[in-house]
C-alpha positions as YAML, in Angstrom:
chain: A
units: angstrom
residues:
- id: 1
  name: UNK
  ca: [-136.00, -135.87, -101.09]
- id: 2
  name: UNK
  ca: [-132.59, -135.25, -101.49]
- id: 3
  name: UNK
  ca: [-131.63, -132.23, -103.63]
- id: 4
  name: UNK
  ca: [-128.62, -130.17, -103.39]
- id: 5
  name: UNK
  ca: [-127.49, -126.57, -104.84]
- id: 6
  name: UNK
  ca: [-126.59, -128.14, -108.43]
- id: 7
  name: UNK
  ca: [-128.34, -131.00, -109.18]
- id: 8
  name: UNK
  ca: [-130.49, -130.80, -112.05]
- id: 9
  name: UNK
  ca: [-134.42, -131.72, -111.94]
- id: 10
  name: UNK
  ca: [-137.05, -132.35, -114.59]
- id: 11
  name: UNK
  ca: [-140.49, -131.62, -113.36]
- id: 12
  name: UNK
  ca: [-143.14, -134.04, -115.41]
- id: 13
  name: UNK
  ca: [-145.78, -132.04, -116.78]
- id: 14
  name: UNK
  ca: [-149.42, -131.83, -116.33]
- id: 15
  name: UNK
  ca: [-150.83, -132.62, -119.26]
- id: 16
  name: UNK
  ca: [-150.08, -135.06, -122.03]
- id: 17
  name: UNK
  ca: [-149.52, -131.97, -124.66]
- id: 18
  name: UNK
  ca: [-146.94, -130.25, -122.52]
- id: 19
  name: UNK
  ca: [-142.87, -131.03, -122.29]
- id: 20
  name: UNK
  ca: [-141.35, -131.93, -118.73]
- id: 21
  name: UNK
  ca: [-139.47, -128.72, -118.09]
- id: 22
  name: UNK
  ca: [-135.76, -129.33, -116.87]
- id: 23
  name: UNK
  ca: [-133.44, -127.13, -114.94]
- id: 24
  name: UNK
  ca: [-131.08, -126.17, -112.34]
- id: 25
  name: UNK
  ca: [-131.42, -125.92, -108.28]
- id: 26
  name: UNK
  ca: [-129.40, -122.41, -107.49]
- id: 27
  name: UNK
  ca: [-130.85, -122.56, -104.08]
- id: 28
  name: UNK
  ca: [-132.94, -124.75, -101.77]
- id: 29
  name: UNK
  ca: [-135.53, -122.09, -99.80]
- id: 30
  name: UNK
  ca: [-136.65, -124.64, -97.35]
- id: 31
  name: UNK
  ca: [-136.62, -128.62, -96.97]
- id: 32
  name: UNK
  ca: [-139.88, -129.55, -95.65]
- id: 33
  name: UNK
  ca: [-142.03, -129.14, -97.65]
- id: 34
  name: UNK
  ca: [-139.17, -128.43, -100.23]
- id: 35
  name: UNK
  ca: [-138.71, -125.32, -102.44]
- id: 36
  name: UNK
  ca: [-136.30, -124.60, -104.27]
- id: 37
  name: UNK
  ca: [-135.35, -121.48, -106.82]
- id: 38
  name: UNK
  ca: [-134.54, -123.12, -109.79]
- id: 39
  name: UNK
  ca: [-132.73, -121.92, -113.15]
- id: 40
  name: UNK
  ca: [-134.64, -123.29, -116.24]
- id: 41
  name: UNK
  ca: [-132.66, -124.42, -119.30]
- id: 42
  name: UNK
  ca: [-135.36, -121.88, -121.06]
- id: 43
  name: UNK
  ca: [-133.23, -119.09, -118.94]
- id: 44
  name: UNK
  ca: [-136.18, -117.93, -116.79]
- id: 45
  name: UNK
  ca: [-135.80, -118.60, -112.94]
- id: 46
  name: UNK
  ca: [-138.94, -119.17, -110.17]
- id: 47
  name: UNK
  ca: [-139.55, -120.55, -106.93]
- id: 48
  name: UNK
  ca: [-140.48, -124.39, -106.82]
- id: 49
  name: UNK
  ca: [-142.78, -126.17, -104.20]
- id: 50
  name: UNK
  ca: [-142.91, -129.33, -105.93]
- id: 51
  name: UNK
  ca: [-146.45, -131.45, -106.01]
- id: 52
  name: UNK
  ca: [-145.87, -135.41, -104.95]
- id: 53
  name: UNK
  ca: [-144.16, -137.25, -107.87]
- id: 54
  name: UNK
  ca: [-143.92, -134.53, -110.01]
- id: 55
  name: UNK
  ca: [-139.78, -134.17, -109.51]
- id: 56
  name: UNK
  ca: [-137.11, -136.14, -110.72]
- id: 57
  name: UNK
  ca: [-133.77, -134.55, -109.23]
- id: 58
  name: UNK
  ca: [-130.47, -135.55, -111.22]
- id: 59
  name: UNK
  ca: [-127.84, -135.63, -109.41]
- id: 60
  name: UNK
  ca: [-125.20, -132.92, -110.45]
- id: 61
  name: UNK
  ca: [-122.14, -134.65, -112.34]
- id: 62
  name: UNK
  ca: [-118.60, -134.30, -111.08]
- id: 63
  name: UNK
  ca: [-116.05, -133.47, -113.63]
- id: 64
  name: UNK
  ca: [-113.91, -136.33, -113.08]
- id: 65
  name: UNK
  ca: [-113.26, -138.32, -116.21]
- id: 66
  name: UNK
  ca: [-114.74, -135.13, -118.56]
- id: 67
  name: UNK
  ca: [-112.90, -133.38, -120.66]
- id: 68
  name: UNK
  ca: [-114.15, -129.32, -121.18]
- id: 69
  name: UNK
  ca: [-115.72, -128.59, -124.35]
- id: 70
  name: UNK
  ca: [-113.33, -128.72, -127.46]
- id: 71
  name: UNK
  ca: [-110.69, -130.41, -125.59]
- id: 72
  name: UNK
  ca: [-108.38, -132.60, -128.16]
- id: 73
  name: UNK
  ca: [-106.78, -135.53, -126.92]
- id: 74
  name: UNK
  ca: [-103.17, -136.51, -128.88]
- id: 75
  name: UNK
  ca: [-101.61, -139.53, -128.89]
- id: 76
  name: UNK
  ca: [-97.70, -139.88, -129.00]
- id: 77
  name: UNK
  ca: [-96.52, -142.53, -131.24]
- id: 78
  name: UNK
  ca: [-92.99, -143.95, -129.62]
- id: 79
  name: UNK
  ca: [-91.82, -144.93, -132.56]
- id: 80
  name: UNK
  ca: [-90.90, -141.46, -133.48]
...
């Protein structure tokens, strides 16, 4: 597996009643077997030892081509 500080991961849940839960990697503990503390887009935070299959890891995005939150983008007519 091949996580890094960033990424984010959804972890599939148990049961078919349950949401995945999805989240952040703030740290990686150890590599084998992996654990990870993780920051959950809930806001709570706890220490992951994943189960086989159970983690998707998303790579974290770069910013290149993004534009921040409420950024407007103008155009300049030449003609004026």
């Amino acid at each position: 597996m091949s996580a890094k500080v960033g990424d984010r991961i959804v972890v599939e849940a148990e049961r078919t009643t349950q949401a995945a839960r999805h989240g952040v990697i703030e740290e990686i503990l150890r590599e084998e077997p992996p654990r990870f503390r993780i920051h959950w887009d809930d806001g709570h935070q706890s220490i992951l030892s994943p189960a086989a299959g159970s983690l998707r890891v998303e790579p974290k995005r770069g910013r290149k081509g993004k534009r921040a939150a409420g950024a407007v983008s103008a155009r300049v007519d030449p003609a004026s």
